[in-house]
N, CA, C and O atoms as a printed pandas DataFrame, in Angstrom:
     atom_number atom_name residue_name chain_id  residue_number  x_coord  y_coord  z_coord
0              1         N          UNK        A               1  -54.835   -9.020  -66.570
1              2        CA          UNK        A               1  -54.968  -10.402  -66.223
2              3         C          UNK        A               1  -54.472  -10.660  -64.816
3              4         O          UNK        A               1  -55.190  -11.076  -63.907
4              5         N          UNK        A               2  -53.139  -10.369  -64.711
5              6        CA          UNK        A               2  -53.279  -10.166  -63.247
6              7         C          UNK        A               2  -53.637   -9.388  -61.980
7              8         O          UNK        A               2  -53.380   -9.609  -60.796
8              9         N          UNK        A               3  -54.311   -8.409  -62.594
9             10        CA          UNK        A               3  -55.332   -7.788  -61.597
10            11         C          UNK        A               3  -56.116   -8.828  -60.933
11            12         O          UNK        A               3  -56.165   -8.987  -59.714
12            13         N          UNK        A               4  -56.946   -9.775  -62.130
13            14        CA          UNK        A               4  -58.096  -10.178  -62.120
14            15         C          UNK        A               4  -57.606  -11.687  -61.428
15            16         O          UNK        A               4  -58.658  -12.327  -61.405
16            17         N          UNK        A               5  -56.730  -12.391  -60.965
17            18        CA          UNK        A               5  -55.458  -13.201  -60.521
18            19         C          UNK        A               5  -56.141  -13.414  -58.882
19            20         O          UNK        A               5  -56.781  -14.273  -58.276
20            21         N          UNK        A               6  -55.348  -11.564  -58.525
21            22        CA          UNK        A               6  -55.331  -10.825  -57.567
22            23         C          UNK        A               6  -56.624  -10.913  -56.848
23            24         O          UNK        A               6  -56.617  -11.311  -55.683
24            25         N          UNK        A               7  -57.593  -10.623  -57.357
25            26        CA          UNK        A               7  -58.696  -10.038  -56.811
26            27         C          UNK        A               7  -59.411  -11.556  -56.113
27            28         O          UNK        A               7  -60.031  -11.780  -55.074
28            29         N          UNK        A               8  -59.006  -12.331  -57.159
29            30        CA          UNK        A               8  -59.936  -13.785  -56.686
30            31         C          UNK        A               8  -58.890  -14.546  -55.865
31            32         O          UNK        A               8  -59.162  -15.567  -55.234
32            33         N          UNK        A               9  -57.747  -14.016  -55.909
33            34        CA          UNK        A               9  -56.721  -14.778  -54.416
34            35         C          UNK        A               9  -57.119  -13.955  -53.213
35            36         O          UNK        A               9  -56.854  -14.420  -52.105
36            37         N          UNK        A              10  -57.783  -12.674  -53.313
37            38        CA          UNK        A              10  -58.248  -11.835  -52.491
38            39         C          UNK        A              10  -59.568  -12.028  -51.518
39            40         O          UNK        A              10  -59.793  -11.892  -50.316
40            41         N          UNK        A              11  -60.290  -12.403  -52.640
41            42        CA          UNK        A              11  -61.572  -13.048  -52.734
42            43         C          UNK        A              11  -61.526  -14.628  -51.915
43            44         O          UNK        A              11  -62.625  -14.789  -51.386
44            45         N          UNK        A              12  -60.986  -15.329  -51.760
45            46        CA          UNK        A              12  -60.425  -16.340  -51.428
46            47         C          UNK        A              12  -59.893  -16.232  -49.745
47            48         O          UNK        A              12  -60.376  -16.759  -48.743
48            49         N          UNK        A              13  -58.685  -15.310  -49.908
49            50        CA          UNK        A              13  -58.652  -15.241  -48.337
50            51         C          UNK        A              13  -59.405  -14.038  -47.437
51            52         O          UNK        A              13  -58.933  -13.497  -46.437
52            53         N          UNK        A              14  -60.425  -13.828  -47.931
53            54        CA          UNK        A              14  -61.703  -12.562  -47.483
54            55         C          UNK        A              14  -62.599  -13.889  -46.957
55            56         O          UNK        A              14  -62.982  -13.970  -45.789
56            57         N          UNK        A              15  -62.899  -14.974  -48.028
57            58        CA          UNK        A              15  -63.993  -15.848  -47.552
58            59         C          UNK        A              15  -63.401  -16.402  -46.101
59            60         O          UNK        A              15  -63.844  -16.253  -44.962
60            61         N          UNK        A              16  -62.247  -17.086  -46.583
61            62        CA          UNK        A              16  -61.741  -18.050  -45.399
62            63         C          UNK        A              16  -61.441  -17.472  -43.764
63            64         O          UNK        A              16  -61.336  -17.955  -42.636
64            65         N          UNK        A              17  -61.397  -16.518  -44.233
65            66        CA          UNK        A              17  -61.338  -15.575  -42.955
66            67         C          UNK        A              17  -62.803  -15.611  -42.109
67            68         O          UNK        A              17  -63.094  -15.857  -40.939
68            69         N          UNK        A              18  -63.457  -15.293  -43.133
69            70        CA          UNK        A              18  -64.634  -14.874  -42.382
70            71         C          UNK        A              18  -65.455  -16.248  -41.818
71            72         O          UNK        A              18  -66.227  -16.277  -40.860
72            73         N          UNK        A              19  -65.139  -17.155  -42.521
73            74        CA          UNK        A              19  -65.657  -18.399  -42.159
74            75         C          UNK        A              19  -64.945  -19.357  -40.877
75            76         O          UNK        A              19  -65.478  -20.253  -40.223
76            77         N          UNK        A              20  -63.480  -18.785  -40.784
77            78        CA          UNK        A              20  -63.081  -18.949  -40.215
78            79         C          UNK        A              20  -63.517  -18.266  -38.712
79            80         O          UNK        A              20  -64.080  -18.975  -37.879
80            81         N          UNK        A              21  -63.297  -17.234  -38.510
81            82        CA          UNK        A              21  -63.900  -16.177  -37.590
82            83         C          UNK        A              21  -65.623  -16.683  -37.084
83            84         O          UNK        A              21  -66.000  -16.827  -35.921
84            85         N          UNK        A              22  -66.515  -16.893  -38.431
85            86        CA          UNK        A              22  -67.743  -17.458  -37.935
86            87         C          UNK        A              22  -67.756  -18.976  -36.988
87            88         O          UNK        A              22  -68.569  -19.225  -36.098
88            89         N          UNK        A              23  -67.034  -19.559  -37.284
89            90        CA          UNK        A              23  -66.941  -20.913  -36.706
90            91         C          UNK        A              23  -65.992  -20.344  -35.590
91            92         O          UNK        A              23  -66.255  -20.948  -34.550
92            93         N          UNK        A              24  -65.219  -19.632  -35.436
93            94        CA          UNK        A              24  -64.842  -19.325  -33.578
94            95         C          UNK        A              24  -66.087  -18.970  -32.761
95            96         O          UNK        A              24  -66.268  -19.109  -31.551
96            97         N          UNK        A              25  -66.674  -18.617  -33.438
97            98        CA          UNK        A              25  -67.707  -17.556  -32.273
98            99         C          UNK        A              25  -69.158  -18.420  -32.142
99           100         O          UNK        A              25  -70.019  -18.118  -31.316
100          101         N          UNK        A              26  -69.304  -19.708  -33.235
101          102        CA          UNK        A              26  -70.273  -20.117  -33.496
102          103         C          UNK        A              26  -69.773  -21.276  -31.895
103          104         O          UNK        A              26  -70.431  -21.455  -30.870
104          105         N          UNK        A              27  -68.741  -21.713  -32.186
105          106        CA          UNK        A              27  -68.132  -22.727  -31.292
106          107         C          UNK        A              27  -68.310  -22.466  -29.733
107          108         O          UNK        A              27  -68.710  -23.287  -28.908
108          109         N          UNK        A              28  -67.853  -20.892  -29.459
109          110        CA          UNK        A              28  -67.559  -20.126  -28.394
110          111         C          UNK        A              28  -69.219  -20.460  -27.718
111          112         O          UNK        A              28  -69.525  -21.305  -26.877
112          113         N          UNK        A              29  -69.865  -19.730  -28.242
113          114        CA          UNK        A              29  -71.610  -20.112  -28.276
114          115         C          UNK        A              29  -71.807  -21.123  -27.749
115          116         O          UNK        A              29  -72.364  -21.142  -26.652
116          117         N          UNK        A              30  -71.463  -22.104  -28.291
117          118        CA          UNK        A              30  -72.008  -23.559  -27.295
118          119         C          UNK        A              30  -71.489  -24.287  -26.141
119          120         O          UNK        A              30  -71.667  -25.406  -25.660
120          121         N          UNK        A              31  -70.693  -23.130  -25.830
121          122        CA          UNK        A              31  -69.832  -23.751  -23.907
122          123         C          UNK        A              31  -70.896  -22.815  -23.212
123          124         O          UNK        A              31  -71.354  -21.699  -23.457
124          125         N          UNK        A              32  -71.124  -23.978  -22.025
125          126        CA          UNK        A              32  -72.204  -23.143  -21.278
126          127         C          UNK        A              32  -71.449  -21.840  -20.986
127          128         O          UNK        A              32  -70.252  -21.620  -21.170
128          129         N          UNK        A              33  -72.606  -20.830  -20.381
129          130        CA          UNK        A              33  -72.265  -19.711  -19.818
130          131         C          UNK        A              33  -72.203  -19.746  -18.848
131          132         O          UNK        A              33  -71.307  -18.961  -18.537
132          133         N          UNK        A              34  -72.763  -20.365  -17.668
133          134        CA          UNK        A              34  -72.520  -20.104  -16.169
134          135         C          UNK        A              34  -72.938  -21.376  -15.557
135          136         O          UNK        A              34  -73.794  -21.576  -14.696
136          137         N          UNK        A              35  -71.935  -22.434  -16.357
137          138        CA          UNK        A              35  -72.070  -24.025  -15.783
138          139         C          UNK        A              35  -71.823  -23.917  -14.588
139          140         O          UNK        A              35  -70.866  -23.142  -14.608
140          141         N          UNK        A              36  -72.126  -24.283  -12.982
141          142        CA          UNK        A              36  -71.791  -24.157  -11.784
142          143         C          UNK        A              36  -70.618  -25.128  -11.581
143          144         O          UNK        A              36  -70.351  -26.049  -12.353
144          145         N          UNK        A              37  -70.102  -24.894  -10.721
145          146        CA          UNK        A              37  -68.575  -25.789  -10.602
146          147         C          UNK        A              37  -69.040  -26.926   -9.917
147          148         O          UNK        A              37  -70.114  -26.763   -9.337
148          149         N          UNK        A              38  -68.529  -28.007   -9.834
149          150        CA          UNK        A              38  -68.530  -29.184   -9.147
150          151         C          UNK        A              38  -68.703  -29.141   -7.753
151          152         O          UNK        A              38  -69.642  -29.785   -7.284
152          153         N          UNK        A              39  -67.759  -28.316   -6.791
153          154        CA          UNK        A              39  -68.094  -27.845   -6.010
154          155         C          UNK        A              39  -68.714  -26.963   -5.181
155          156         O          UNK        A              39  -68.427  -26.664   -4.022
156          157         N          UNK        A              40  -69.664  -26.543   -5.941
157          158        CA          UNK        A              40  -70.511  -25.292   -5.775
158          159         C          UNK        A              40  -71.967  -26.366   -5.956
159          160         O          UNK        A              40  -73.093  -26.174   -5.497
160          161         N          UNK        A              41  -71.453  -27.550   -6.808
161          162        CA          UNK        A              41  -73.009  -28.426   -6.780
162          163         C          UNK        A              41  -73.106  -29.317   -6.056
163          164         O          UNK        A              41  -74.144  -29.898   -5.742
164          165         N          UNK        A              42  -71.407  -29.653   -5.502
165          166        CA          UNK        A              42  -71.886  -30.786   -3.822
166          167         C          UNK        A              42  -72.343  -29.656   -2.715
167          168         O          UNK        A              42  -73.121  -30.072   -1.856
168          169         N          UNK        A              43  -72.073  -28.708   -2.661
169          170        CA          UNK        A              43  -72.259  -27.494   -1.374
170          171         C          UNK        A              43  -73.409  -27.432   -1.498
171          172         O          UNK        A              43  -74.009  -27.377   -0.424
172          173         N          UNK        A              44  -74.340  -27.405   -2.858
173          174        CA          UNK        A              44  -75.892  -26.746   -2.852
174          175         C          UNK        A              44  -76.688  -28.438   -2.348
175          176         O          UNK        A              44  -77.526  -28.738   -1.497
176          177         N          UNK        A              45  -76.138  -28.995   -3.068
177          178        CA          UNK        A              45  -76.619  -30.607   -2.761
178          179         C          UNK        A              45  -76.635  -31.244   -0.924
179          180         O          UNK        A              45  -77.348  -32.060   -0.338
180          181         N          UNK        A              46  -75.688  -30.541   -0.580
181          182        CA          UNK        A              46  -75.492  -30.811    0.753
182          183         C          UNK        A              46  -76.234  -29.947    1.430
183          184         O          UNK        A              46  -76.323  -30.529    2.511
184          185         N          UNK        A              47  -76.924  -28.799    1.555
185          186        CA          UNK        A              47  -77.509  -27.631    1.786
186          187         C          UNK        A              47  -79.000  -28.516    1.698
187          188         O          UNK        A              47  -79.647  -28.910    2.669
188          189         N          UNK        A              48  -79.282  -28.672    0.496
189          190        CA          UNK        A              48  -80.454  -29.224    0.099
190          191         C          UNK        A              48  -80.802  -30.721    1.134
191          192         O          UNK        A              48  -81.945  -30.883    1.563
192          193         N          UNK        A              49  -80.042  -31.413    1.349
193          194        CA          UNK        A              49  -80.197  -32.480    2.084
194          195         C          UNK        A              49  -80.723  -32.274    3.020
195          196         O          UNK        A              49  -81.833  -32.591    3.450
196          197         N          UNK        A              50  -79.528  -31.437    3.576
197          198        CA          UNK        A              50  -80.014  -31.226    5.666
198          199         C          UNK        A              50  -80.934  -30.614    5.707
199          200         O          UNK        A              50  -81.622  -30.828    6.705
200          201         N          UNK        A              51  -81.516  -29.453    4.620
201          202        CA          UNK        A              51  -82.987  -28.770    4.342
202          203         C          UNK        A              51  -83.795  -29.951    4.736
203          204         O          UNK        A              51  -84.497  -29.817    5.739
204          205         N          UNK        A              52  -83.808  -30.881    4.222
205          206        CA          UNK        A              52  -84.822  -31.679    3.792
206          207         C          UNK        A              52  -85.049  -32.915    5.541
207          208         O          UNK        A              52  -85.989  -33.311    6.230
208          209         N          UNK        A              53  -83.702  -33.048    5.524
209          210        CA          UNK        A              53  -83.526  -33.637    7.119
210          211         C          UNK        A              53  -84.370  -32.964    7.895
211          212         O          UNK        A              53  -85.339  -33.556    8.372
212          213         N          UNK        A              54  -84.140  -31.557    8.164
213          214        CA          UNK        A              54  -84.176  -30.990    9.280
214          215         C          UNK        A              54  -85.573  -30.822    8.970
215          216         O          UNK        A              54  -85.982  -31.225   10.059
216          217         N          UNK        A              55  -86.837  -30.485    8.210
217          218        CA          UNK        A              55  -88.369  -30.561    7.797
218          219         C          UNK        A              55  -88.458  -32.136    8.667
219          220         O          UNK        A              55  -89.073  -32.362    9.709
220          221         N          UNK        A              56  -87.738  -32.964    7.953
221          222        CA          UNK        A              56  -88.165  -34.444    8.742
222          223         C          UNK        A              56  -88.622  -34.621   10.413
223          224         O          UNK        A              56  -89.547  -35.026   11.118
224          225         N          UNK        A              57  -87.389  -34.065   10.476
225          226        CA          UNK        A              57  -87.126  -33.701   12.313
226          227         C          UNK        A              57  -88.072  -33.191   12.644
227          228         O          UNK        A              57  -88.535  -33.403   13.765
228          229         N          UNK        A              58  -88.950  -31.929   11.313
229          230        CA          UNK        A              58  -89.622  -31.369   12.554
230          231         C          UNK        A              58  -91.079  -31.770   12.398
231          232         O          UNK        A              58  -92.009  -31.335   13.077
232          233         N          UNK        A              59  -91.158  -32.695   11.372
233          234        CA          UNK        A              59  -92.565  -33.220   11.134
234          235         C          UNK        A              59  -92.985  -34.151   12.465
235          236         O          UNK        A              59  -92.345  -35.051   13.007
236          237         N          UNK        A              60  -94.302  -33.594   12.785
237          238        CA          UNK        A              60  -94.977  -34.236   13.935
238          239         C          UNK        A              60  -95.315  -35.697   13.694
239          240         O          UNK        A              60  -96.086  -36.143   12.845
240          241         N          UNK        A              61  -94.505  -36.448   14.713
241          242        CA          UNK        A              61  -94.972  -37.677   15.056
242          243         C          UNK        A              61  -93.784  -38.139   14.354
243          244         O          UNK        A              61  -93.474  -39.248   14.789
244          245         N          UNK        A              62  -92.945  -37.709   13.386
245          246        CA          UNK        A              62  -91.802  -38.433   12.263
246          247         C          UNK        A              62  -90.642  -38.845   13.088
247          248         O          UNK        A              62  -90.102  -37.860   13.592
248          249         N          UNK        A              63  -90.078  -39.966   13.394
249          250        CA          UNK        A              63  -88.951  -40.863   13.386
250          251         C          UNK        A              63  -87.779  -40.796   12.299
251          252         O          UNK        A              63  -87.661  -41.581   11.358
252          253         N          UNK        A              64  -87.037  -39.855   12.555
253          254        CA          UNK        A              64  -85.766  -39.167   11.270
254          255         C          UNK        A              64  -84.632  -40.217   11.720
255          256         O          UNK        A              64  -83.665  -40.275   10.960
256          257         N          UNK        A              65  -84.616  -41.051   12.846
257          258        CA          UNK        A              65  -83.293  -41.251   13.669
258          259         C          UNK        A              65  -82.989  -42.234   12.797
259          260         O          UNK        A              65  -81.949  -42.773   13.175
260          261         N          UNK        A              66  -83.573  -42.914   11.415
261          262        CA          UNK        A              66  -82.965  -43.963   10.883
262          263         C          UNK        A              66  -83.201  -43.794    9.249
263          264         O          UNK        A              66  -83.185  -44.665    8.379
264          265         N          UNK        A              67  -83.440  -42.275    9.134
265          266        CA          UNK        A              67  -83.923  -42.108    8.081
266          267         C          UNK        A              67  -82.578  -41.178    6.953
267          268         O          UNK        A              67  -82.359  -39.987    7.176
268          269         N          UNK        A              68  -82.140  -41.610    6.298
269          270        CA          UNK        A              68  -80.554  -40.915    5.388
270          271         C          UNK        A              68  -81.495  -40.403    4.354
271          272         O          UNK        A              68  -82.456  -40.893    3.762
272          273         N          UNK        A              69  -80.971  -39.400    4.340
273          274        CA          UNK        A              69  -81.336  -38.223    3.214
274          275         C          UNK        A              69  -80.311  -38.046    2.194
275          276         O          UNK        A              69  -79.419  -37.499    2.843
276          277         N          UNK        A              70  -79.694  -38.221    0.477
277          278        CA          UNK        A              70  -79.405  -37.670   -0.253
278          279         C          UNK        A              70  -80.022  -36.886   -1.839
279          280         O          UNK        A              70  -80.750  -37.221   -2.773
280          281         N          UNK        A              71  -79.276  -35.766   -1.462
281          282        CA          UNK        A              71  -79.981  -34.706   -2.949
282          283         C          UNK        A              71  -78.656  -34.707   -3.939
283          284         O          UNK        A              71  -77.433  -34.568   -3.894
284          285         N          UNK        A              72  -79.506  -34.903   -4.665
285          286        CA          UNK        A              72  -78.487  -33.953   -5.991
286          287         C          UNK        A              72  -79.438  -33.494   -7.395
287          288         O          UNK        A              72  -80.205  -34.195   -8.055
288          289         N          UNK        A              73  -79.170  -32.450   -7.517
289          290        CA          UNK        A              73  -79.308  -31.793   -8.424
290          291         C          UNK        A              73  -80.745  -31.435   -8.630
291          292         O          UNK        A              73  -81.253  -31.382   -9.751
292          293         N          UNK        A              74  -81.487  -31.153   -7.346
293          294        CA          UNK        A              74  -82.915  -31.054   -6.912
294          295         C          UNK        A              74  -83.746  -32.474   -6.562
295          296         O          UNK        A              74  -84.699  -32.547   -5.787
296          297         N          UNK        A              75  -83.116  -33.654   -7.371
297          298        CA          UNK        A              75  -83.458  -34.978   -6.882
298          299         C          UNK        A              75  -83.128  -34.896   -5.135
299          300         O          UNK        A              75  -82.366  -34.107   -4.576
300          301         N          UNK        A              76  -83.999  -36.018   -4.486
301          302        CA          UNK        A              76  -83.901  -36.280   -3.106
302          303         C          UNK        A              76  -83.991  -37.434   -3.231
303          304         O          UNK        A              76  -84.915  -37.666   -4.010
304          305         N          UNK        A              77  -83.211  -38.929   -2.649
305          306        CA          UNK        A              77  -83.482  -39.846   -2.267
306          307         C          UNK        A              77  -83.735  -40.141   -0.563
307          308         O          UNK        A              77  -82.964  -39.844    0.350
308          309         N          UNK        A              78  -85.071  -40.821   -0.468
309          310        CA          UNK        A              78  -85.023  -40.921    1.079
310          311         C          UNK        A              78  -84.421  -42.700    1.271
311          312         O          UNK        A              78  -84.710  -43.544    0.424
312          313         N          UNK        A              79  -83.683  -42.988    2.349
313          314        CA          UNK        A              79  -83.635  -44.196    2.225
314          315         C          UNK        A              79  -83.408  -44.781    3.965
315          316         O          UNK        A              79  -83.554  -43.843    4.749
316          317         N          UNK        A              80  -83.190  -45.696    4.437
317          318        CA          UNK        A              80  -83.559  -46.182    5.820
318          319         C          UNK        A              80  -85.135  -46.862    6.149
319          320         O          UNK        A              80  -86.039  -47.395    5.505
320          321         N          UNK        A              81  -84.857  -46.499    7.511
321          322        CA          UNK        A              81  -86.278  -47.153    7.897
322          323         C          UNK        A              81  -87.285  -46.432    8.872
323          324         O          UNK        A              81  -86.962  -45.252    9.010
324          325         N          UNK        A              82  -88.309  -46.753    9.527
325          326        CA          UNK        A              82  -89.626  -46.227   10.346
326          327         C          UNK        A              82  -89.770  -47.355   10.638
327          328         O          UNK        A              82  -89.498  -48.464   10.178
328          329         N          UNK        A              83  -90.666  -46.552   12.232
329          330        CA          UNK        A              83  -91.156  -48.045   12.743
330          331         C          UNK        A              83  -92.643  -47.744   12.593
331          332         O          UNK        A              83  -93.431  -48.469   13.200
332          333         N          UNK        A              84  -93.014  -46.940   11.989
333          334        CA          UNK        A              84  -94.644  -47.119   11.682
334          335         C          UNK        A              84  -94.453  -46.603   10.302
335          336         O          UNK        A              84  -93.569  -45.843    9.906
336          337         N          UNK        A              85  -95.773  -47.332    9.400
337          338        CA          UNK        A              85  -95.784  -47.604    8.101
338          339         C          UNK        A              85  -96.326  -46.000    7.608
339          340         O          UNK        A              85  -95.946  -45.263    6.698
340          341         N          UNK        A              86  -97.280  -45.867    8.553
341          342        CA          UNK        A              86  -97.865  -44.328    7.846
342          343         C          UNK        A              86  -96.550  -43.418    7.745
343          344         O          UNK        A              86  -96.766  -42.519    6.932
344          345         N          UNK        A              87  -95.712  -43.368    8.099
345          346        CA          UNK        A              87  -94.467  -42.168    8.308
346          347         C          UNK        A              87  -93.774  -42.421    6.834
347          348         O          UNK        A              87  -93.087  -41.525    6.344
348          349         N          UNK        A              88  -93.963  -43.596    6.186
349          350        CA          UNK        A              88  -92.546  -43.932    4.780
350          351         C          UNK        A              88  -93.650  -42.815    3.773
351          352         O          UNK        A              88  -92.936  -42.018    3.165
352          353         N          UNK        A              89  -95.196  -42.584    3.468
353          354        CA          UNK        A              89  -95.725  -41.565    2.817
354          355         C          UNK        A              89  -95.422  -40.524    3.014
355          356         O          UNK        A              89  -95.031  -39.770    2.122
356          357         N          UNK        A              90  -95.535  -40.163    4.393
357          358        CA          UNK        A              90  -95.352  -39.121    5.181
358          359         C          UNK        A              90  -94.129  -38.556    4.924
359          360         O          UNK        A              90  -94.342  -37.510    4.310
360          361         N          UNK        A              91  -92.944  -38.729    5.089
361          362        CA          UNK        A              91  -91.845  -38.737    4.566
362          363         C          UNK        A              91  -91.512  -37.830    3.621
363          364         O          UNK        A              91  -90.835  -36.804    3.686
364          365         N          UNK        A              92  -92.231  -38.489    2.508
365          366        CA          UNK        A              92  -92.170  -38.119    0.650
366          367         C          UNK        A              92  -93.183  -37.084    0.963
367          368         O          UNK        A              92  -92.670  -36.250    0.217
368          369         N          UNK        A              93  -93.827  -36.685    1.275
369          370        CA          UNK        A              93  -94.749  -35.723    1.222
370          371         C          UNK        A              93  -93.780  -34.076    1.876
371          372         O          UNK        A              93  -93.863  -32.936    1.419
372          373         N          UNK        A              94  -92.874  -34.621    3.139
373          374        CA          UNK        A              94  -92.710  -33.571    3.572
374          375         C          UNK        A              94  -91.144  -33.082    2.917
375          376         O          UNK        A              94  -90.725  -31.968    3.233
376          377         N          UNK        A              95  -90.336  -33.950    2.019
377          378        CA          UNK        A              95  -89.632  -34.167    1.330
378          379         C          UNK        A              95  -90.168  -33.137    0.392
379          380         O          UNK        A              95  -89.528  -32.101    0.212
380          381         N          UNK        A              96  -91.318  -33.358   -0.228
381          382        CA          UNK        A              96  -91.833  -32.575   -1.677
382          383         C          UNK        A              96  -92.101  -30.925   -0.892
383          384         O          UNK        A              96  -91.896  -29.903   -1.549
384          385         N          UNK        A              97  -92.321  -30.899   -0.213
385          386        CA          UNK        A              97  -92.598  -29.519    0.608
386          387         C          UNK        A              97  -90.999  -28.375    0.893
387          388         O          UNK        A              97  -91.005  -27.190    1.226
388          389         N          UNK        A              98  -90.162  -28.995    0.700
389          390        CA          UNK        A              98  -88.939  -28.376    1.084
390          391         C          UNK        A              98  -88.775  -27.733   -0.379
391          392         O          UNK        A              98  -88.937  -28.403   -1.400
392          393         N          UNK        A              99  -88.345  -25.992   -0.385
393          394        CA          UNK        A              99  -87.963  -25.662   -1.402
394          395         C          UNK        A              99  -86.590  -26.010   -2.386
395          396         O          UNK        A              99  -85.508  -26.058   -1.801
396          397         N          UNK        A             100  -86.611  -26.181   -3.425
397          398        CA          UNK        A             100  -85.678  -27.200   -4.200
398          399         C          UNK        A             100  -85.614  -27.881   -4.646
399          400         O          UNK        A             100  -85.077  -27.937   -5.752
400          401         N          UNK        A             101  -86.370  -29.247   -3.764
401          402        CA          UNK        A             101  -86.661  -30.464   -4.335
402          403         C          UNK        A             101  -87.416  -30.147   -5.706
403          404         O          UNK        A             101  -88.278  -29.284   -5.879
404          405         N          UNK        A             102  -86.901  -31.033   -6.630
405          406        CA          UNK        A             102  -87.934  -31.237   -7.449
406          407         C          UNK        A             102  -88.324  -32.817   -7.940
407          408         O          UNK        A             102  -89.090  -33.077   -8.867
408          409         N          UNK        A             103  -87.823  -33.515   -7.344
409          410        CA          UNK        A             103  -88.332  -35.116   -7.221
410          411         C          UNK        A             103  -87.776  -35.482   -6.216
411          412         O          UNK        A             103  -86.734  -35.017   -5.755
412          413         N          UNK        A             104  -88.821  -36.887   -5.524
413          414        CA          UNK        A             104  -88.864  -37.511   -4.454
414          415         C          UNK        A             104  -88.913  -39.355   -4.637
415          416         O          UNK        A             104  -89.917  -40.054   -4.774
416          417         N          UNK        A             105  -87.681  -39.721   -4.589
417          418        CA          UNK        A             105  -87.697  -41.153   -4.624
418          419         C          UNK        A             105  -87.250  -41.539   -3.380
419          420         O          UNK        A             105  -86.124  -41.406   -2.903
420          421         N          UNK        A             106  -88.703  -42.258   -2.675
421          422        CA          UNK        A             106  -89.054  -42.907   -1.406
422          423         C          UNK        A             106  -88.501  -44.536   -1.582
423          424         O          UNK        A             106  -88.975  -45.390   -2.331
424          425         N          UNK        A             107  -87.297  -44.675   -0.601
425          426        CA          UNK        A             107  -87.036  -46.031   -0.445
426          427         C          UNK        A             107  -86.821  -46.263    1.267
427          428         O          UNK        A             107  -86.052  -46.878    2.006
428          429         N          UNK        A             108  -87.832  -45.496    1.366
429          430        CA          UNK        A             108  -87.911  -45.952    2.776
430          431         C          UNK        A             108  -88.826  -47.092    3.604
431          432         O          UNK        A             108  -90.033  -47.096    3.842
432          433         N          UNK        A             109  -87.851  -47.987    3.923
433          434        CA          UNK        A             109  -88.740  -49.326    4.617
434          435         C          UNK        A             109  -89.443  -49.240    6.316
435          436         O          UNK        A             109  -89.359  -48.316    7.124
436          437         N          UNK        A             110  -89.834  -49.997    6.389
437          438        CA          UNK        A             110  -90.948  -50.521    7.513
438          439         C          UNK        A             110  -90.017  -51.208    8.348
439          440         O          UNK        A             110  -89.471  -52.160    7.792
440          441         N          UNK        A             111  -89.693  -50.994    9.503
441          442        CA          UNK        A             111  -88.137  -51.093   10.178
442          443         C          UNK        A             111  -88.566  -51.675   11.658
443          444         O          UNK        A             111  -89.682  -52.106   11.950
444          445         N          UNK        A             112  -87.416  -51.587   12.527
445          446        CA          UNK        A             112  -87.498  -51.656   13.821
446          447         C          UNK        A             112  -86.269  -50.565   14.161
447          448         O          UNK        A             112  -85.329  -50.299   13.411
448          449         N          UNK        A             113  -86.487  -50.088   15.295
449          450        CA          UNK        A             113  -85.432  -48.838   16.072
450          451         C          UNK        A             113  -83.928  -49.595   15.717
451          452         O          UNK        A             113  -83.158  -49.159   14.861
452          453         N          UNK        A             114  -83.655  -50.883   16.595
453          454        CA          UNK        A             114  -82.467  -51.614   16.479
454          455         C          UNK        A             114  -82.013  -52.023   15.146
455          456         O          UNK        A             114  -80.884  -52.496   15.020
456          457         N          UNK        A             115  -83.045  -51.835   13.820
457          458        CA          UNK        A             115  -81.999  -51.727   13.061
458          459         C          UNK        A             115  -82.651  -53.628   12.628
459          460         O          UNK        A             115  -82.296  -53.993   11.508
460          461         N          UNK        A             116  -83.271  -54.395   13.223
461          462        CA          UNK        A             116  -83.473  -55.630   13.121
462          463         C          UNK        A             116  -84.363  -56.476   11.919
463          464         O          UNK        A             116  -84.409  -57.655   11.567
464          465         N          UNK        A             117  -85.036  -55.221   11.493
465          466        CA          UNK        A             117  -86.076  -55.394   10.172
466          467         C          UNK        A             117  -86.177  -54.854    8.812
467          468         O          UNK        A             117  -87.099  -55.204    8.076
């Protein structure tokens, strides 16, 4: 009789163990594996920007001097102004051309140089 006691107090901490042990590793499992650090995602974000600046700069005929560029996380926002209307398309187009980007939200307005419109 108390063999049979034994075996199922045995039986008992054999399960809990193992269930125990399964739920560490099940847990462990769901933290990313190679989440990038915070600062490793403003550095790529900042990288990505001036990428995207410096295409501006070199697009023919493009007016960059009032034009702010921020990225994050492959998003690009363009925002500022142009003094000619064809350049705010133009813009987003050469925006989508830079490797990285993977969306382009154009809030770029129809301006004057001084800043007046």
């Amino acid at each position: 009789m108390k063999a049979i006691q034994m075996l199922k107090a045995l039986g008992v901490v054999v399960c809990v163990s193992v269930a125990s042990s399964a739920w560490a590793q099940s847990s462990d499992a769901m933290a990313p594996a190679s989440a990038p650090s915070a600062k490793a995602m403003k550095k790529t974000d900042r990288k990505l920007g001036l990428d995207v600046r410096r295409a501006l700069s070199k697009a023919q005929g493009f007016d960059v001097s009032n034009v702010f560029v921020r990225a994050r996380g492959g998003a690009v926002t363009l925002t500022g102004s142009v003094p000619d209307g064809a350049q705010i398309p133009q813009a987003e187009e050469v925006a989508k051309g830079v490797p990285g980007v993977t969306s382009v939200t154009n809030k770029i307005t129809l301006g004057t140089q001084g800043g007046g419109g």
